[in-house]
DRENDO-1510 file (C-alpha; in Angstrom, 1 decimal, always signed):
<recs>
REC; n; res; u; v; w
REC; 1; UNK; +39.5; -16.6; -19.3 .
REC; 2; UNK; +36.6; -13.8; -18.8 .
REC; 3; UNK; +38.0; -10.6; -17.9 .
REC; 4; UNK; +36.6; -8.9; -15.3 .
REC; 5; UNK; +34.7; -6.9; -17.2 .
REC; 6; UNK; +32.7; -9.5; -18.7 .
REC; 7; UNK; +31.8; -11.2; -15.7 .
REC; 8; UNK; +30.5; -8.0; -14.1 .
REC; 9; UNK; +28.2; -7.9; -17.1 .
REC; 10; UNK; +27.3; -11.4; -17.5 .
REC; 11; UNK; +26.3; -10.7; -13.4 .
REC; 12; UNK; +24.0; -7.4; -14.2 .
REC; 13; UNK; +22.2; -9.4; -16.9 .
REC; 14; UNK; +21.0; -12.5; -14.9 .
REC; 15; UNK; +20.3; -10.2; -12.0 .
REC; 16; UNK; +18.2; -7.8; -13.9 .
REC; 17; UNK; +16.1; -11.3; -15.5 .
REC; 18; UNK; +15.0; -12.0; -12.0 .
REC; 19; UNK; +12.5; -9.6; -11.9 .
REC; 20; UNK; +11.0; -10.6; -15.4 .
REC; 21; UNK; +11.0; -14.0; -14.3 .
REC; 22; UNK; +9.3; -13.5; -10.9 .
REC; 23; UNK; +6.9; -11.4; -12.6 .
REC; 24; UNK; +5.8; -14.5; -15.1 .
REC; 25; UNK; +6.1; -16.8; -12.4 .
REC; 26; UNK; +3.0; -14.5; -10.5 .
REC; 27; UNK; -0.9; -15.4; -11.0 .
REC; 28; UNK; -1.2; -11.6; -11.5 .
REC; 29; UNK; -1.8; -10.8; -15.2 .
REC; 30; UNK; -4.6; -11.7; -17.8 .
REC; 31; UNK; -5.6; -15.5; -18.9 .
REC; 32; UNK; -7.5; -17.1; -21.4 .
REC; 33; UNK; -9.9; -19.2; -19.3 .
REC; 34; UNK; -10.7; -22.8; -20.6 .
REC; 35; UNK; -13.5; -25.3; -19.7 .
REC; 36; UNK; -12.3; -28.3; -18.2 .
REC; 37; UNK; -15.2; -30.2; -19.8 .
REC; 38; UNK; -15.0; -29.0; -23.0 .
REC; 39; UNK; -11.6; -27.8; -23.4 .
REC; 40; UNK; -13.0; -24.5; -25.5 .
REC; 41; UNK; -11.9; -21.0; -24.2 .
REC; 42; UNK; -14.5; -19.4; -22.5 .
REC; 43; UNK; -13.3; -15.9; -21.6 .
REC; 44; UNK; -10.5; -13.7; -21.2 .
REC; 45; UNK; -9.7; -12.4; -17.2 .
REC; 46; UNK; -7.3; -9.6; -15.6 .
REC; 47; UNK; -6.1; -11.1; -11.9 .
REC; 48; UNK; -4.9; -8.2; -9.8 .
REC; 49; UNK; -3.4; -8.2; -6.3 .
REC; 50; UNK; -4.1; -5.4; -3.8 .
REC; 51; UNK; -2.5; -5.5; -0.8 .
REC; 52; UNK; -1.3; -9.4; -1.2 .
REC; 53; UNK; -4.5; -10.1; -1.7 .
REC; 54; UNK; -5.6; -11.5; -5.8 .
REC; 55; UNK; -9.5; -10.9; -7.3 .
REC; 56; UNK; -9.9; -11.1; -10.8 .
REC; 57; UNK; -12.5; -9.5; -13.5 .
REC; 58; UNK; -13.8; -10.8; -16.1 .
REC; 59; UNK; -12.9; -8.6; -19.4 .
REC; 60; UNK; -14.3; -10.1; -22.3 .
REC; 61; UNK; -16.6; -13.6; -22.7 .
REC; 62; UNK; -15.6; -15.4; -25.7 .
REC; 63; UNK; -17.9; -18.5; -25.6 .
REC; 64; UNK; -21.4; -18.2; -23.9 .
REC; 65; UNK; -24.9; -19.8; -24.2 .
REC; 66; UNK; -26.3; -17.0; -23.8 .
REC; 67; UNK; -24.5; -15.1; -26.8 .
REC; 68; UNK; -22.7; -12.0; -27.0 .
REC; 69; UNK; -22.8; -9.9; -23.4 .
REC; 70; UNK; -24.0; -12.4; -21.0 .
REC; 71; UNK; -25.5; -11.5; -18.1 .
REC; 72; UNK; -25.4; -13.6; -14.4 .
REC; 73; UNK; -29.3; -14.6; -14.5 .
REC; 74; UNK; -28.2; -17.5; -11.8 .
REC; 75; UNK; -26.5; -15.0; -9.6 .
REC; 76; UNK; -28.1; -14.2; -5.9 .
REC; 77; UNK; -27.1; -10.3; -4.5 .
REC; 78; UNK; -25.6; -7.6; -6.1 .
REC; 79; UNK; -24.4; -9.8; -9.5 .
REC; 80; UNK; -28.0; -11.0; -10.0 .
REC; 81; UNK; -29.0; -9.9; -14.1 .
REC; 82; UNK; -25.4; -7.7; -14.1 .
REC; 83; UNK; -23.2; -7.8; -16.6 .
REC; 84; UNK; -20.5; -11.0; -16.8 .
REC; 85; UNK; -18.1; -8.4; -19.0 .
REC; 86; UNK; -16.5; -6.0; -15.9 .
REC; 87; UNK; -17.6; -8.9; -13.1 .
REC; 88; UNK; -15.5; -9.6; -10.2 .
REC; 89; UNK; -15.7; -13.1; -10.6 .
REC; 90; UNK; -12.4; -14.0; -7.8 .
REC; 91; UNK; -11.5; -12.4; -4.5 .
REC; 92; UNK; -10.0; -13.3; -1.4 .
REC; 93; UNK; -7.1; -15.1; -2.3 .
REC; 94; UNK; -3.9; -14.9; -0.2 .
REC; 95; UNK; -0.2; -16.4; -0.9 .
REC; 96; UNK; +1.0; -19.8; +0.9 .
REC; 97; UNK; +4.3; -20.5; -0.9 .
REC; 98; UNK; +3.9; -21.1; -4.7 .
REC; 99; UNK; -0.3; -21.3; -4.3 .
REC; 100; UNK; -2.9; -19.0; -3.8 .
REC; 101; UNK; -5.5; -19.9; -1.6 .
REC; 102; UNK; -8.7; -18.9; +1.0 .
REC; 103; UNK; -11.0; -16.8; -1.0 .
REC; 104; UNK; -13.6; -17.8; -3.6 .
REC; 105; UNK; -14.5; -18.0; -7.2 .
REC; 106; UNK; -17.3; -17.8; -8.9 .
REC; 107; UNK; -18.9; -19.8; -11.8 .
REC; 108; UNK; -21.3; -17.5; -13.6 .
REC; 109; UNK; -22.8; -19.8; -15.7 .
REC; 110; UNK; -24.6; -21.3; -12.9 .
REC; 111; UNK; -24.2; -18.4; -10.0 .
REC; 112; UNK; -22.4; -20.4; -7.8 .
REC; 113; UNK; -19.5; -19.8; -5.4 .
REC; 114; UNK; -16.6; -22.1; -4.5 .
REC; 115; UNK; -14.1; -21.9; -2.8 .
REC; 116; UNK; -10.6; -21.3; -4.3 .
REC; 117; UNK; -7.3; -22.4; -5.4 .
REC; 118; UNK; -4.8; -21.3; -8.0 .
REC; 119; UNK; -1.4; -22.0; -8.4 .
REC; 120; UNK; +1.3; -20.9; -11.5 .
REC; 121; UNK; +2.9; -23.7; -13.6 .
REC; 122; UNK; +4.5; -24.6; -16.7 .
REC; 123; UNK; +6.5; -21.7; -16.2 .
REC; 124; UNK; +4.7; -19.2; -15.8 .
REC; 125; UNK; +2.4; -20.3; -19.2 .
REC; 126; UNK; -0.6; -21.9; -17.2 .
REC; 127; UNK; -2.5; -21.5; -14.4 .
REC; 128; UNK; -4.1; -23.8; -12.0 .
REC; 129; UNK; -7.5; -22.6; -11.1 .
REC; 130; UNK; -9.3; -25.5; -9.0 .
REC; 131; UNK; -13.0; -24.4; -7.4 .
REC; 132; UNK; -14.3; -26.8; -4.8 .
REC; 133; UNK; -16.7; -27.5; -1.9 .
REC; 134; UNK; -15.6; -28.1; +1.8 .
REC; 135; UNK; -12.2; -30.0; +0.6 .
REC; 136; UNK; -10.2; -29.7; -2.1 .
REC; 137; UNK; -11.4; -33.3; -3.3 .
REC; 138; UNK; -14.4; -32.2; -4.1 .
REC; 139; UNK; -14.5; -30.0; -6.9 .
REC; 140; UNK; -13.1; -28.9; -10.6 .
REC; 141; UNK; -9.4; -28.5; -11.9 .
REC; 142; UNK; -8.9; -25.7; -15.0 .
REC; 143; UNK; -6.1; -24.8; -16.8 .
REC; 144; UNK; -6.2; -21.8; -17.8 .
REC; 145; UNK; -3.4; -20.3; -20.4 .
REC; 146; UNK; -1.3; -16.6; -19.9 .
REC; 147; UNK; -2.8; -14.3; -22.5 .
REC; 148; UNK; -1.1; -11.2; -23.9 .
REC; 149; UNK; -3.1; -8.3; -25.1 .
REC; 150; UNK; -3.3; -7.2; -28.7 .
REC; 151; UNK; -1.4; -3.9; -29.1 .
REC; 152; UNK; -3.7; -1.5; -30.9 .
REC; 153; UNK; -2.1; -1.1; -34.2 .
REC; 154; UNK; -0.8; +2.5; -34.5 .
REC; 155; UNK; -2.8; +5.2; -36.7 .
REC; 156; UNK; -0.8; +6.0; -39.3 .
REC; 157; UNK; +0.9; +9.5; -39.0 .
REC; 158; UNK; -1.5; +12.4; -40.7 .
REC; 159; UNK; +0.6; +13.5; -43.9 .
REC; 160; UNK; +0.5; +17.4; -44.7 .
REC; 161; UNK; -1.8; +18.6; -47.3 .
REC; 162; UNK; +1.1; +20.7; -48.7 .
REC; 163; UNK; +3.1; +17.1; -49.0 .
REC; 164; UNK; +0.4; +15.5; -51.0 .
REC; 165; UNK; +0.5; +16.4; -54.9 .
REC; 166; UNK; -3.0; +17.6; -55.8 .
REC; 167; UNK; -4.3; +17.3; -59.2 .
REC; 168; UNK; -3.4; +21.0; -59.6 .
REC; 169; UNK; -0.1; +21.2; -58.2 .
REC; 170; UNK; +0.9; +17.8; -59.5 .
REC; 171; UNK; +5.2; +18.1; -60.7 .
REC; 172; UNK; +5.7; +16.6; -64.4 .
</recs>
């Protein structure tokens, strides 16, 4: 039989796992975007929430037509010729139970705007992103995948020129 002791421990554990696991059940994070037609990764995207409200950015395209630092040629306003690296490319979405909805997302390879829904499955692992006209029925499905950052690999610590044998202060 557990003591007491045990139990109170086994307790603080799976109560200080809820956090982590709300936190991976959340759209807010970064995600490897892929094209539901082709099934290739197109870019990778931050979603941030502000207020209980999500908008995402685009941080780095990984697949373009246009090469290497694509620019929104198709979009009308303030994104016309910008940058798609640094866009806001989502905004306006608000929680209603497990799925994000009422704002818009925008598809920069042909500068349109639909509206939005995104929901977290699998888990927390994938992400439904569906973009659509007037209703839901009309319109495209994505599944987009949770990506971690690389860590930048640590610069090795600077060793002492008094620490390094020289060819004139070498011991034999």
């Amino acid at each position: 039989m557990p003591s007491l002791r045990q139990t109170l421990v086994t307790a603080a554990l799976l109560l200080a796992s809820v956090p982590a696991l709300a936190a991976n059940l959340s759209p807010v994070g970064t995600w490897k975007t892929i094209d539901d037609k082709t099934g290739e990764a197109k870019s990778i995207v931050r979603i941030t929430e502000h207020n209980g409200v999500l908008e995402g950015t685009v941080l780095t395209v990984l697949k373009s037509d246009q090469g290497p630092h694509p620019i929104c040629d198709k979009c009308d306003g303030a994104r016309h010729n910008q940058p798609i690296e640094g866009m806001n490319f989502m905004w306006g979405l608000t929680r209603d139970g497990d799925v994000w909805d009422g704002g818009k997302i925008l598809d920069p390879k042909t500068g349109r705007i639909y509206k939005a829904k995104i929901k977290v499955i699998d888990g927390g692992k994938n992400l439904k992103v569906r973009g659509y006209f007037g209703f839901s029925l009309f319109g495209r499905t994505q599944i987009w995948h949770r990506y971690e950052m690389p860590q930048p690999a640590a610069a090795p610590a600077a060793a002492s020129s008094a620490a390094q044998p020289t060819s004139g202060n070498m011991q034999r």
